[in-house]
C-alpha positions in Angstrom: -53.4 119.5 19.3 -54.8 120.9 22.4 -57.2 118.2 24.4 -60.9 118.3 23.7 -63.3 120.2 26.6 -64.3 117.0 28.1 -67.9 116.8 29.9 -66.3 115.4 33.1 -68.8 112.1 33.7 -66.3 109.8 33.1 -62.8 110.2 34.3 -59.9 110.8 32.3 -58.1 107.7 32.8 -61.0 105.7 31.6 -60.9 107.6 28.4 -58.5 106.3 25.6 -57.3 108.3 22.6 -58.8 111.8 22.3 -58.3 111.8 18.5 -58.7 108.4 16.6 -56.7 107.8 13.4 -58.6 109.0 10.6 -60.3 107.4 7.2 -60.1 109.1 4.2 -63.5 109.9 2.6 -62.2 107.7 -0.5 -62.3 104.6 1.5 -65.9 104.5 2.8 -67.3 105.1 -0.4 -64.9 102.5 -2.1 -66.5 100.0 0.5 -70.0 101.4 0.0 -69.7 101.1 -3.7 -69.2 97.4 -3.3 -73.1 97.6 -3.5 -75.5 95.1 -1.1 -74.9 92.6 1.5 -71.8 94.1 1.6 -70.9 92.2 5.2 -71.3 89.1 3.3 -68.7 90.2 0.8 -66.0 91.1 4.1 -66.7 88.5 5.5 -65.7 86.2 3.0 -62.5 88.0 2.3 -61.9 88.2 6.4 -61.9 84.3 6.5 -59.2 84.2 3.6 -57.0 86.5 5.5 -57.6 84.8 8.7 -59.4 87.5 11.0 -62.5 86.4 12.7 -64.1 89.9 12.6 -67.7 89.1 11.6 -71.3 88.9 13.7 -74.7 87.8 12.1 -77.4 89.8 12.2 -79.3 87.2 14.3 -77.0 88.2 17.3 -77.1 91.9 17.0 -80.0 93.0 15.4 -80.6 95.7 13.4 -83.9 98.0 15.2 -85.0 98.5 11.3 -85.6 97.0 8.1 -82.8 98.9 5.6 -80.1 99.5 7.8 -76.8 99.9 6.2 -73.5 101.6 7.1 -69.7 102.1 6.9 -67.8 104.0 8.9 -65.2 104.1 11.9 -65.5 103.0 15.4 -65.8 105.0 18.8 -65.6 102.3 21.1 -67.5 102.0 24.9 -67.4 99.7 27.8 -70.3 99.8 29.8 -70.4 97.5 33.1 -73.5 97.1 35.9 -74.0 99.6 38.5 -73.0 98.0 41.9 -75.7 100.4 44.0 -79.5 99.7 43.6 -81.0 101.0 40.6 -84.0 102.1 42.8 -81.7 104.2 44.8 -80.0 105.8 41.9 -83.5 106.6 40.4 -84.9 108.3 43.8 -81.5 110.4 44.1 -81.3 111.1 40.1 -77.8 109.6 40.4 -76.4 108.0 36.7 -73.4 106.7 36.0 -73.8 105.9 32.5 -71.9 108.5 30.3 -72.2 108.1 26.9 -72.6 111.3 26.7 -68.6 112.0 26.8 -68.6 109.8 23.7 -70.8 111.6 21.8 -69.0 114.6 23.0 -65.6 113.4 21.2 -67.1 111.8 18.5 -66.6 112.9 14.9 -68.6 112.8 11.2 -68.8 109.4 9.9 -68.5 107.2 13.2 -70.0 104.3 14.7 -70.9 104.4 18.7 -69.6 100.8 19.2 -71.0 99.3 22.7 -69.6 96.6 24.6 -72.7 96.6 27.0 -75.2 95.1 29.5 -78.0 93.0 28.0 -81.2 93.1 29.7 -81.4 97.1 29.9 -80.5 100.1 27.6 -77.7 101.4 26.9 -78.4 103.8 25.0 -81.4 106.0 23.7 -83.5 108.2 21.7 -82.0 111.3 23.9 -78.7 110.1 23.5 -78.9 108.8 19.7 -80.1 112.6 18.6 -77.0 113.6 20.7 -74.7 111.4 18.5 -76.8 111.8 15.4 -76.3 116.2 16.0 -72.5 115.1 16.7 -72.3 113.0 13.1 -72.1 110.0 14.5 -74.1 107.6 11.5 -75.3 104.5 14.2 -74.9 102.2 16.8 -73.7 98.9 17.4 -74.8 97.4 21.1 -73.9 94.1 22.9 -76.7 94.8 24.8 -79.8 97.0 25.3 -81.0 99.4 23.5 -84.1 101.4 23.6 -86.9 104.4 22.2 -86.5 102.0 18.7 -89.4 104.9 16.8 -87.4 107.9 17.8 -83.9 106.3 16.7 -85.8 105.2 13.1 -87.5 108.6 12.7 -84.3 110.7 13.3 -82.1 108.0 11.1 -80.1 106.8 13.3 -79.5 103.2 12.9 -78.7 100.5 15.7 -78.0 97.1 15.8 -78.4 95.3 19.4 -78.4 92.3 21.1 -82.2 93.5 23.0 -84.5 95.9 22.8 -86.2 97.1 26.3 -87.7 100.1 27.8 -86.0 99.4 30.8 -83.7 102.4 31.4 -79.7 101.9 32.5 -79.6 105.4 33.5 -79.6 103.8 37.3 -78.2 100.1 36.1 -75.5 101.2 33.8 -71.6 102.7 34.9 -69.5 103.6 32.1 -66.2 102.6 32.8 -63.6 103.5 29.5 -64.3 105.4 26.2 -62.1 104.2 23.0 -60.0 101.7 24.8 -60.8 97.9 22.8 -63.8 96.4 23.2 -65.4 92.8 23.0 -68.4 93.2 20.7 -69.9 89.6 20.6 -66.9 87.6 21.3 -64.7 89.7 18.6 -62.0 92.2 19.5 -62.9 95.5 17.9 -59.6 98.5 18.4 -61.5 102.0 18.1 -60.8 103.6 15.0 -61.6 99.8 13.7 -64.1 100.4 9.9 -67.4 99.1 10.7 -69.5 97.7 8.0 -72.9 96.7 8.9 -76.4 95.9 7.0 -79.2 93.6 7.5 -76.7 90.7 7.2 -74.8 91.2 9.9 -71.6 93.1 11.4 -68.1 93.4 10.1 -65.2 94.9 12.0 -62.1 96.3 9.6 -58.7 96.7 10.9 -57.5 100.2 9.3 -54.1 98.6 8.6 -55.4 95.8 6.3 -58.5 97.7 5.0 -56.7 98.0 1.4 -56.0 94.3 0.7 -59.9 93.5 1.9 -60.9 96.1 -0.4 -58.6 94.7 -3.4 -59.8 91.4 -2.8 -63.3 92.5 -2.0 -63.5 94.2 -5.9 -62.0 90.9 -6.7 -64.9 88.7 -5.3 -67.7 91.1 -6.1 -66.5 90.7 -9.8 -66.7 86.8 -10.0 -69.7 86.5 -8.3 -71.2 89.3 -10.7 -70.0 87.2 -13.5 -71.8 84.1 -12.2 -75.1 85.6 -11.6 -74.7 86.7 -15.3 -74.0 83.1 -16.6 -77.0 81.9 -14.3 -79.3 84.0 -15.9 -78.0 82.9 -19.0 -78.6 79.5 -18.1 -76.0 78.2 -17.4 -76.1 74.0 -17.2 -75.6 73.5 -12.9 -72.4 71.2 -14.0 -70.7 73.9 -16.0 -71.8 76.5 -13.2 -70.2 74.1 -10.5 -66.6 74.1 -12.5 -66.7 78.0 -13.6 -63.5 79.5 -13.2 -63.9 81.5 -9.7 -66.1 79.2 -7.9 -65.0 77.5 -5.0 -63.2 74.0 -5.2 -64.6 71.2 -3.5 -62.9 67.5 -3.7 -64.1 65.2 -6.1 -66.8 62.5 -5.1 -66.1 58.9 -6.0 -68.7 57.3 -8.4 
């Protein structure tokens, strides 16, 4: 495959993969059909299989009530600008360059930021850039900003602040889909993210079908229990159901 027409505000050896592995349509709607709260399901089956790929919601926050996605992730490292943001904003001189990831993302993925907290790193400009490109949201470790025009065009965010501050003149982008460090977990690009108004999951493609067999697994116990609680269910009886957890027995 002949390389993408890049935009040229980053260089090229700060720029990963041009293409990242791809996810078949089938599994993002297998996880989305895993219904609500759907972090909280992952997460679980993450801790069985050992990954610590989860962030709550109180850490990166989503910028609106209803926020829900799956899909893959287009990674960014964004570091601060060594030169006087006052200078850069009297010469018009940015260094933050998004931009090129918007220009290589594809339908379905997630802008995932390792960023700078205090200022934004990303926009209402630059969200209807991604949003036009297919990208479905934004996950930030750090600023973000224009929170109206991001909910009115749909395009979802979850960030560690929210400032009008601009990182235009604070901000250099430095690589595009190399890993990242998204709140102390290690995200790959290409990674499935799940997010909601619980909190932040990050999927390894290479183990996404055992978390989605175990997943279906989970979701159908725990569908079964809420059934025998609004059946009434005596609390003893609930605590010993087959598929509940096991905890050690108390002496009298």
């Amino acid at each position: 495959m002949s390389e993408r027409q890049l935009t040229g505000k980053i260089h090229r050896s700060g720029i990963g993969r041009l293409d990242l592995p791809a996810i078949s349509p089938e599994t993002i709607e297998e996880f989305r059909a895993l219904g609500a709260d759907l972090s909280s399901l992952v997460s679980d089956v993450l801790d069985e299989m050992g990954y610590a790929k989860a962030i709550g919601a109180s850490v990166l926050r989503p910028i609106y009530q209803g926020a829900a996605l799956v899909g893959r992730a287009l990674t960014l490292r964004n570091v601060v600008q060594e030169t006087s943001p006052y200078k850069g904003a009297s010469a018009k001189i940015s260094r933050l360059a998004e931009i090129e990831a918007h220009n290589l993302a594809e339908p379905g993925d997630v802008l995932v930021i390792q960023g700078v907290h205090g200022v934004s790193n990303i926009g209402g400009i630059s969200a209807a850039i991604g949003k036009r490109q297919g990208e479905i949201g934004a996950i930030v470790d750090g600023g973000v900003r224009d929170v109206g025009e991001c909910r009115s065009i749909g395009y979802p965010m979850w960030s560690r602040d929210v400032t009008p501050l601009t990182g235009k003149w604070r901000i250099q982008t430095v690589q595009i889909n190399h890993p990242v460090e998204i709140a102390g977990v290690q995200v790959t690009p290409g990674d499935i993210v799940i997010a909601d108004e619980t909190g932040i999951c990050f999927v390894p493609q290479e183990i996404a079908a055992d978390v989605l067999r175990r997943a279906r697994e989970i979701a159908g116990a725990e569908a079964r229990r809420q059934e025998d609680i609004a059946a009434g269910m005596p609390v003893p009886d609930l605590a010993n159901r087959a598929g509940s957890f096991t905890m050690p027995k108390q002496d009298k």
